[in-house]
KENU-530397 format. One record per residue (C-alpha): chain; x negated, y, z. Coordinates in Angstrom, 2 decimals. Each point is the difference from the previous one (the first is absolute). Example, Ala and Ser with C-alpha at 12.3 -4.5 7.8 and 13.67 -1.06 7.14 Angstrom:
// KENU-530397
('A', (-12.30, -4.50, 7.80))
('A', (-1.37, 3.44, -0.66))
This chain:
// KENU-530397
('A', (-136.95, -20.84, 146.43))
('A', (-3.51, 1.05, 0.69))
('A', (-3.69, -1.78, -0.51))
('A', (-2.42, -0.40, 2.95))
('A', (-2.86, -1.87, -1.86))
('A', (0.48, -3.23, -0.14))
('A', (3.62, 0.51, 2.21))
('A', (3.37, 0.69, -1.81))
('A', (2.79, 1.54, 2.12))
('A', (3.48, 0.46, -0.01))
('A', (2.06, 0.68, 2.58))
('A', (-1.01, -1.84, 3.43))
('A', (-1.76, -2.80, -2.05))
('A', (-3.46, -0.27, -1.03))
('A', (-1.47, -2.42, -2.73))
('A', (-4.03, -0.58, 0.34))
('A', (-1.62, -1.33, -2.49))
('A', (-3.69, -1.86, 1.09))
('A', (-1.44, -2.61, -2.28))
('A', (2.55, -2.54, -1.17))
('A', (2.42, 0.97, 3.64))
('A', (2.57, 1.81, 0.16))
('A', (1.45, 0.90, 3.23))
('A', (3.54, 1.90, 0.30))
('A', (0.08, 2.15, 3.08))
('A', (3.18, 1.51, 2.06))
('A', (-0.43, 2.53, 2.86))
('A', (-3.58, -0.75, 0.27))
('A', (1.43, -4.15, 0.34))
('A', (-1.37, -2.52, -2.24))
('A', (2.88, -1.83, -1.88))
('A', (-1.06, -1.90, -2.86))
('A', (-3.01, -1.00, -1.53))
('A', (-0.66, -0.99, -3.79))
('A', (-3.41, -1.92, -0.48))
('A', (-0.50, -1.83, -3.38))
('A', (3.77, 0.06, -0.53))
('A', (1.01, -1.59, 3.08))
('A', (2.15, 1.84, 1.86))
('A', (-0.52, 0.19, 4.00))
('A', (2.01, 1.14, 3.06))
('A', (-1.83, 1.18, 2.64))
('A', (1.62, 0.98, 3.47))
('A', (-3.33, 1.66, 1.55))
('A', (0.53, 3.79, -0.14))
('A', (-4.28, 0.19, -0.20))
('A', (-1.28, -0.47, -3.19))
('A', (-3.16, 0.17, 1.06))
('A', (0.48, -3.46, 1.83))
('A', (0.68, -1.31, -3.23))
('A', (-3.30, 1.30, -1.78))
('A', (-2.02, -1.51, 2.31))
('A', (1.87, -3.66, -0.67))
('A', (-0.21, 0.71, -3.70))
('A', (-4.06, 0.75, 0.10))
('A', (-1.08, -3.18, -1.55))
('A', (2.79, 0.09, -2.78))
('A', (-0.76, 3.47, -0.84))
('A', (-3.02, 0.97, -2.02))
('A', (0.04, 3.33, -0.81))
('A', (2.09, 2.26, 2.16))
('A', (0.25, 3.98, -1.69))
('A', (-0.17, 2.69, 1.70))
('A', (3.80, 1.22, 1.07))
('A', (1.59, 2.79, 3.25))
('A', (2.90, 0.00, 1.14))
('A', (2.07, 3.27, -0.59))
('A', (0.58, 2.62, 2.30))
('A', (3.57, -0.88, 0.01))
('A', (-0.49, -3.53, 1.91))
('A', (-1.92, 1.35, 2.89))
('A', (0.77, 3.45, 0.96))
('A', (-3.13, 1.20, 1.61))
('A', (-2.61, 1.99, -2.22))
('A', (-2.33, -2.85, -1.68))
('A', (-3.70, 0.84, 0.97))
('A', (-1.13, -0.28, -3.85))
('A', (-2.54, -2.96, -1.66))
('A', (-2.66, 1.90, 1.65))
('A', (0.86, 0.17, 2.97))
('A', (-1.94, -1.87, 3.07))
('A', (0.73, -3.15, 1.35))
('A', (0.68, 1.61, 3.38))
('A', (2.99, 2.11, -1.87))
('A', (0.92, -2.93, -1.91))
('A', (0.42, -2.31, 3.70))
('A', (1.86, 2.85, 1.57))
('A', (2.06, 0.89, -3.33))
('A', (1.04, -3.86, 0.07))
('A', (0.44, -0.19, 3.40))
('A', (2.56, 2.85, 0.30))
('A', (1.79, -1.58, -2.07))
('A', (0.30, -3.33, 2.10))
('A', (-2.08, -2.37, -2.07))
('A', (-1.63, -2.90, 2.35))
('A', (-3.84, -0.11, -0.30))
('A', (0.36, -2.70, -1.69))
('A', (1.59, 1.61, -2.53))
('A', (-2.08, 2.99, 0.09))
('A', (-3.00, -2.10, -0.89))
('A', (1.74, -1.25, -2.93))
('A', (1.04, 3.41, -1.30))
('A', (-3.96, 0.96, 0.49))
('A', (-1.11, -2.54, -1.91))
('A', (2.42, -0.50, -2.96))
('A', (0.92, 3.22, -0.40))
('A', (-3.07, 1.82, 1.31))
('A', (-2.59, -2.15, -1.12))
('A', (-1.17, 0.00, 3.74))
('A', (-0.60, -2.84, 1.93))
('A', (0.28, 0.38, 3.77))
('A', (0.95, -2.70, 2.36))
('A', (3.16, -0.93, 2.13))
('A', (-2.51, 1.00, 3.42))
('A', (-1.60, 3.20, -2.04))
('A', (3.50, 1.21, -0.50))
('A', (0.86, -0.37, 3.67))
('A', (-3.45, 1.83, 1.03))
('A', (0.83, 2.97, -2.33))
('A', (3.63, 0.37, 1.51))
('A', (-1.44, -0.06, 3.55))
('A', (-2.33, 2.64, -0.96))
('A', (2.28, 1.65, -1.92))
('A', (2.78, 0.17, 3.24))
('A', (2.19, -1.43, -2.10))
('A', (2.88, -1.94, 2.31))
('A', (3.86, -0.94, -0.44))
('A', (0.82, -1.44, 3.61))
('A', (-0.91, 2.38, 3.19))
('A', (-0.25, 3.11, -2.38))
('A', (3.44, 0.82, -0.44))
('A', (1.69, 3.31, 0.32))
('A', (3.73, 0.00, 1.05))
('A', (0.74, 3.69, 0.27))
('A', (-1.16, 0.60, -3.87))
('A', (1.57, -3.35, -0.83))
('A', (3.17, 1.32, 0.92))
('A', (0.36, 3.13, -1.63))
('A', (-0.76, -2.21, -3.41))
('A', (2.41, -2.31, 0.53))
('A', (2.58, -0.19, -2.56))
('A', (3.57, -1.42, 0.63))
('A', (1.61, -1.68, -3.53))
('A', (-3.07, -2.67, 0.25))
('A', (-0.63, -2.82, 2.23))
('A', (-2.68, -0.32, 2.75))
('A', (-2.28, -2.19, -2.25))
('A', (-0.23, 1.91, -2.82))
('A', (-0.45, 3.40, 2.37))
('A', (-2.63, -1.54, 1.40))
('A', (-1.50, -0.52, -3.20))
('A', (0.26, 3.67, -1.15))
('A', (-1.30, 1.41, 3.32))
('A', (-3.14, -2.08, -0.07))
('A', (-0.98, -0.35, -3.96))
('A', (1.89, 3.58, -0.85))
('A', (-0.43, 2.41, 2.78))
('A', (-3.06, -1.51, 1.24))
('A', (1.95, -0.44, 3.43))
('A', (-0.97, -3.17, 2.66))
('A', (2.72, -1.30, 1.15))
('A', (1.58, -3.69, 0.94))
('A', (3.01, -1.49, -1.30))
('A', (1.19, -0.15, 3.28))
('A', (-0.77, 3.91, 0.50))
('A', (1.88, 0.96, -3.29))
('A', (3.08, -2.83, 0.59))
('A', (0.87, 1.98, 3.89))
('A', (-0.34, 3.29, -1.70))
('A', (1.96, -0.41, -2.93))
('A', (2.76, -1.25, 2.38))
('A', (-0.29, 3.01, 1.92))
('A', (0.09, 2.45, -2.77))
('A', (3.01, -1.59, -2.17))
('A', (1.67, -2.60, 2.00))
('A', (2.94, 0.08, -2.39))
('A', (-2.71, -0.77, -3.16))
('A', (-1.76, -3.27, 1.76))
('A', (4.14, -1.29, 0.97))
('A', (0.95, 0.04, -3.41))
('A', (-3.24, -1.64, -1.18))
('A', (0.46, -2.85, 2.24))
('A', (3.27, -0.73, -0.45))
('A', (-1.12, -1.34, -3.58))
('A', (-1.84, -2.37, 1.65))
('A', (-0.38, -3.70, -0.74))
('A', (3.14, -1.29, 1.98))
('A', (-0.29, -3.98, 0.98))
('A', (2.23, -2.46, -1.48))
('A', (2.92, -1.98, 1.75))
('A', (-0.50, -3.49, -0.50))
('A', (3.11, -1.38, -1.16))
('A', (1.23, -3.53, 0.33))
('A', (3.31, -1.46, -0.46))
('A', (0.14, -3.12, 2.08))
('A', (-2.50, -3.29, 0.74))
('A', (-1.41, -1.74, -3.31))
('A', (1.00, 2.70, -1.28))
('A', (-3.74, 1.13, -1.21))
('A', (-2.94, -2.45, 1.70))
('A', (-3.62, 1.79, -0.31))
('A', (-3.08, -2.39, -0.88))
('A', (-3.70, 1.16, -0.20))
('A', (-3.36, -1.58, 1.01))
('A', (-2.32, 1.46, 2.67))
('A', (-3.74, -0.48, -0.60))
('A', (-1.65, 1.25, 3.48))
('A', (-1.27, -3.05, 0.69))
('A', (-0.93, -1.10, -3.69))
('A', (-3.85, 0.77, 0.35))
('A', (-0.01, -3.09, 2.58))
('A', (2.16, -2.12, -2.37))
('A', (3.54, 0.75, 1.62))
('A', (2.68, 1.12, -2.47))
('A', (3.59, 0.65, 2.06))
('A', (2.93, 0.24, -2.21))
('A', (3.52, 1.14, 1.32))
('A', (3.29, 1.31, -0.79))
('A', (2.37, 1.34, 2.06))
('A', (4.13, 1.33, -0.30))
('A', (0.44, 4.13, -0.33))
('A', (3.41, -0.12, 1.93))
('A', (-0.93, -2.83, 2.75))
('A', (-3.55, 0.98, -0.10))
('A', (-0.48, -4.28, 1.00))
('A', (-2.98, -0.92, -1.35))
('A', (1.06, -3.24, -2.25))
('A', (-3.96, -1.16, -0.33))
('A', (-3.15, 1.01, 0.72))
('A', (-2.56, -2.48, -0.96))
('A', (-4.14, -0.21, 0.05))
('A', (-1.40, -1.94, -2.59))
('A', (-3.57, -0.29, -2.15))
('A', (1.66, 2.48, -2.51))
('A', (2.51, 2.43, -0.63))
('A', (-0.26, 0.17, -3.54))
('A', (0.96, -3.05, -1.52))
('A', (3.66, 0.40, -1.48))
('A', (0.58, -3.76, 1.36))
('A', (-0.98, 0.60, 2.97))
('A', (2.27, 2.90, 0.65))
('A', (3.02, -1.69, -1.74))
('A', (0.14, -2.96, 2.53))
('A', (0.99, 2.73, 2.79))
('A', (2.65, 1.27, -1.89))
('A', (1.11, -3.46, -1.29))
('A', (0.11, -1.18, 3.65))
('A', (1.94, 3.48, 0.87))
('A', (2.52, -0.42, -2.64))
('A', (0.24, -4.33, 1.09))
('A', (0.94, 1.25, 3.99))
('A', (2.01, 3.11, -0.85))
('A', (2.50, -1.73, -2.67))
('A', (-0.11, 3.44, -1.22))
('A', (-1.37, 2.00, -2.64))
('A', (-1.08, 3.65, 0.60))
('A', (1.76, 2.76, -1.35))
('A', (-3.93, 1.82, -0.82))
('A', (-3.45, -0.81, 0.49))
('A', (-2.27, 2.75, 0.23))
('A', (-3.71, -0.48, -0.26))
('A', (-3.27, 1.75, -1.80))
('A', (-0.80, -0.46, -3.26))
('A', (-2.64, -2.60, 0.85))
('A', (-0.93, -3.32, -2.41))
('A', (1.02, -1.90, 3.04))
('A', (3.50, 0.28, -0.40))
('A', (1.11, -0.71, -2.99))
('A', (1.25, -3.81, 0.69))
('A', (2.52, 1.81, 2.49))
('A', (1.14, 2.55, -2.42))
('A', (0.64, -2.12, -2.45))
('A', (2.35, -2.60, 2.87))
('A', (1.68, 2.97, 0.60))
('A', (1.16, 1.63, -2.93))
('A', (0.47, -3.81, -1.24))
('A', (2.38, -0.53, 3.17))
('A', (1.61, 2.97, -0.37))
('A', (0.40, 0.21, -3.63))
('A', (3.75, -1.69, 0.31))
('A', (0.66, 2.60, 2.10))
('A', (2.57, 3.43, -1.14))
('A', (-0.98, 2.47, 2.81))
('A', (-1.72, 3.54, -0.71))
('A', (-3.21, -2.24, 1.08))
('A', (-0.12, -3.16, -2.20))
('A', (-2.69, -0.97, -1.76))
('A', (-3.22, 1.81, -0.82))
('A', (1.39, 2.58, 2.50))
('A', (-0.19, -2.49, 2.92))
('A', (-3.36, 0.68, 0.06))
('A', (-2.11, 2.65, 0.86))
('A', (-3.71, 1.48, -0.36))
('A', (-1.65, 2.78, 1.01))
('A', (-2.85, 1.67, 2.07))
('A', (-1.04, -1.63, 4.02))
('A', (0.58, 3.33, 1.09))
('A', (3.94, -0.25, -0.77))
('A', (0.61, -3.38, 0.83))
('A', (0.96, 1.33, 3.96))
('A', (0.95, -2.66, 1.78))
('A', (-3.15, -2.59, -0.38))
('A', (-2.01, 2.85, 0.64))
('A', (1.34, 0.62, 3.15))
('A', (-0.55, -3.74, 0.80))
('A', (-3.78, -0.05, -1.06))
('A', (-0.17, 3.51, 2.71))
('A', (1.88, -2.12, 2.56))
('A', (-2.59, -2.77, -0.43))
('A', (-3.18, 1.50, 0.17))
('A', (-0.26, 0.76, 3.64))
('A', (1.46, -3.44, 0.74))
('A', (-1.50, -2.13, -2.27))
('A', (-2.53, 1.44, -2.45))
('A', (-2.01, 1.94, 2.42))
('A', (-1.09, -3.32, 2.46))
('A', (-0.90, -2.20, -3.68))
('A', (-1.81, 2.96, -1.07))
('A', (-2.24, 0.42, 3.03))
('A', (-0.50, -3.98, 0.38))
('A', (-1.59, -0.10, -3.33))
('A', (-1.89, 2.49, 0.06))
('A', (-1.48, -0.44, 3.09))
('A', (-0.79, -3.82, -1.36))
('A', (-1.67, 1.88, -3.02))
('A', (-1.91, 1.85, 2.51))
('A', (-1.32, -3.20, 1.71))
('A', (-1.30, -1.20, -3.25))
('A', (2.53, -2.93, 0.45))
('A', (1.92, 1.15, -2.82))
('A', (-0.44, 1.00, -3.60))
('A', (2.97, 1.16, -1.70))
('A', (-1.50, 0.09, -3.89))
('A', (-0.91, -3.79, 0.89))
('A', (2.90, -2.15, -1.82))
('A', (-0.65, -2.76, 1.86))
('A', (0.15, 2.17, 3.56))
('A', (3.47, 0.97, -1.25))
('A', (1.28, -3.29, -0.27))
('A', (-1.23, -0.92, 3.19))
('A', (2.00, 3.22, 1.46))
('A', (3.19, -0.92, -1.95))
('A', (-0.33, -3.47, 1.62))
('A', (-0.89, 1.36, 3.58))
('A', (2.58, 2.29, -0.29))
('A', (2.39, 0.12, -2.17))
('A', (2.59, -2.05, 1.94))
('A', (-0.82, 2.37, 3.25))
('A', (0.39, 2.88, -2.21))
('A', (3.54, -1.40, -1.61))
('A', (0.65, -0.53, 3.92))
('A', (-0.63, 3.63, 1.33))
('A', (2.53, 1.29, -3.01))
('A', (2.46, -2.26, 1.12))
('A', (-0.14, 1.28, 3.38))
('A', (0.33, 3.84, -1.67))
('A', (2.65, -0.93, -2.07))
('A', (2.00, -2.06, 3.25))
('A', (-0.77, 3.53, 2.21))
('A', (0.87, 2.92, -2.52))
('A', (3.56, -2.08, -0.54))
């Protein structure tokens, strides 16, 4: 373990100290944060980003660099310019946005966003129309992908060069390398379904909610039949949502084997009918397994509904409303202009889904 200052490494990880934050760093990637004994995840791989949103909180920032391990190139020193700080910075493929932030917190320099820009101009300093593929080649390395070459050549080696550029070279060099790499890719799922009501897919789609519209729908996975699709002043209300799957379960005779919806407030009346229903039940799927939650983005099916219905139903609502809020004959954070559209409208709307529903069958 050795002692930069106020930084602390070991191995690929970095622990810096300033004030009362403590940020944990890995490969030059900002992972955690620890301020006042609260500890934060962060996903931005530029600390500097979060400085600048932490300003107001922080008081009293020390004085801290970054070791010569994190960024390869040769650091200019505290002395050093601000012309050798923009180009040291920008070599190693910090925004100049970011570069004004390292100036000021770390460098005690304060130079604008448009300054920066100025100084890289003068400087010649460029990443796209600069690049040179010949060079770029003959640094290319073949047990890494193209994204992380691309990152060497430019903050490393000093190289310009697109991602495009280095992606057709590296395939050039070691075909063999980039085939097994991308046969580790993420593979899509089958969606599997074993027969109608056998899993029915319910979720609410809010498009038209800033004009007072809430649709509501479900649909079958096997069948892909849509069994309602409904516009009403809300999607939200539990009761609301119920009364379609109360009317469902009243026309069907039936029960479904699984409902699958997000874990939204607004469905809790219909998971609790359906693990009631099914509680009697001795499949592998009784019960509180009868039901299930989990993210929009895996709930398939309705998805693909509320795709399908955009270009034939959402866009033209859209449009029409705005164009009325345009005109000044509409104003949609009025509540009583809302009402008035839910009266106008809401049985045309109901109408137009109908219509959907009667042509994708």
């Amino acid at each position: 373990m050795q002692s930069f200052g106020t930084i602390v490494e070991f191995d690929d990880s970095y622990t810096i100290d300033i004030a009362m934050m403590e940020m944990i760093v890995k490969n030059n990637q900002l992972v955690c944060l620890n301020l006042s004994n609260q500890n934060i995840t962060f996903g931005s791989h530029r600390f500097t980003k979060l400085m600048l949103k932490l300003t107001p909180t922080i008081q009293e920032l020390t004085y801290y660099k970054m070791a010569d391990t994190v960024n390869p190139l040769r650091y200019p020193g505290d002395t050093a310019s601000t012309d050798e700080l923009v180009a040291y910075y920008f070599t190693s493929s910090y925004t100049a946005k970011e570069i004004a932030g390292f100036l000021l917190f770390v460098h005690n320099k304060f130079v604008s966003v448009k300054t920066v820009y100025r100084m890289m101009k003068r400087l010649r300093l460029r990443r796209y129309g600069a690049e040179n593929n010949s060079t770029a080649q003959t640094r290319i390395l073949s047990n890494i992908g193209y994204r992380a070459m691309w990152k060497i050549l430019n903050s490393c080696c000093g190289i310009n060069a697109t991602q495009e550029t280095v992606r057709i070279a590296l395939k050039a060099i070691h075909y063999d390398g980039v085939v097994a790499r991308s046969r580790r890719r993420l593979v899509r799922r089958r969606y599997c379904n074993l027969g109608p009501n056998f899993c029915i897919h319910i979720d609410g789609y809010d498009k038209l909610k800033p004009f007072g519209i809430s649709v509501h729908g479900a649909i079958d996975g096997f069948s892909r039949k849509i069994i309602w699709l409904t516009a009403s002043h809300t999607n939200k209300n539990p009761r609301n949502v119920a009364l379609n799957f109360v009317e469902f379960l009243r026309q069907s005779k039936r029960v479904p084997r699984l409902v699958r919806s997000d874990a939204g407030t607004e469905n809790v009346i219909i998971r609790s009918i359906q693990i009631a229903l099914r509680a009697v039940h001795n499949d592998n799927m009784s019960g509180y397994r009868s039901f299930s939650e989990g993210r929009s983005t895996g709930n398939q099916r309705i998805e693909m509904l509320w795709s399908f219905l955009c270009p034939y139903f959402t866009t033209f609502w859209r449009n029409m409303f705005k164009d009325m809020i345009d005109n000044g004959e509409l104003n949609n954070t009025n509540p009583v202009h809302l009402e008035c559209v839910r009266f106008c409208f809401l049985p045309v709307i109901q109408q137009h889904l109908d219509i959907f529903k009667k042509y994708v069958e």
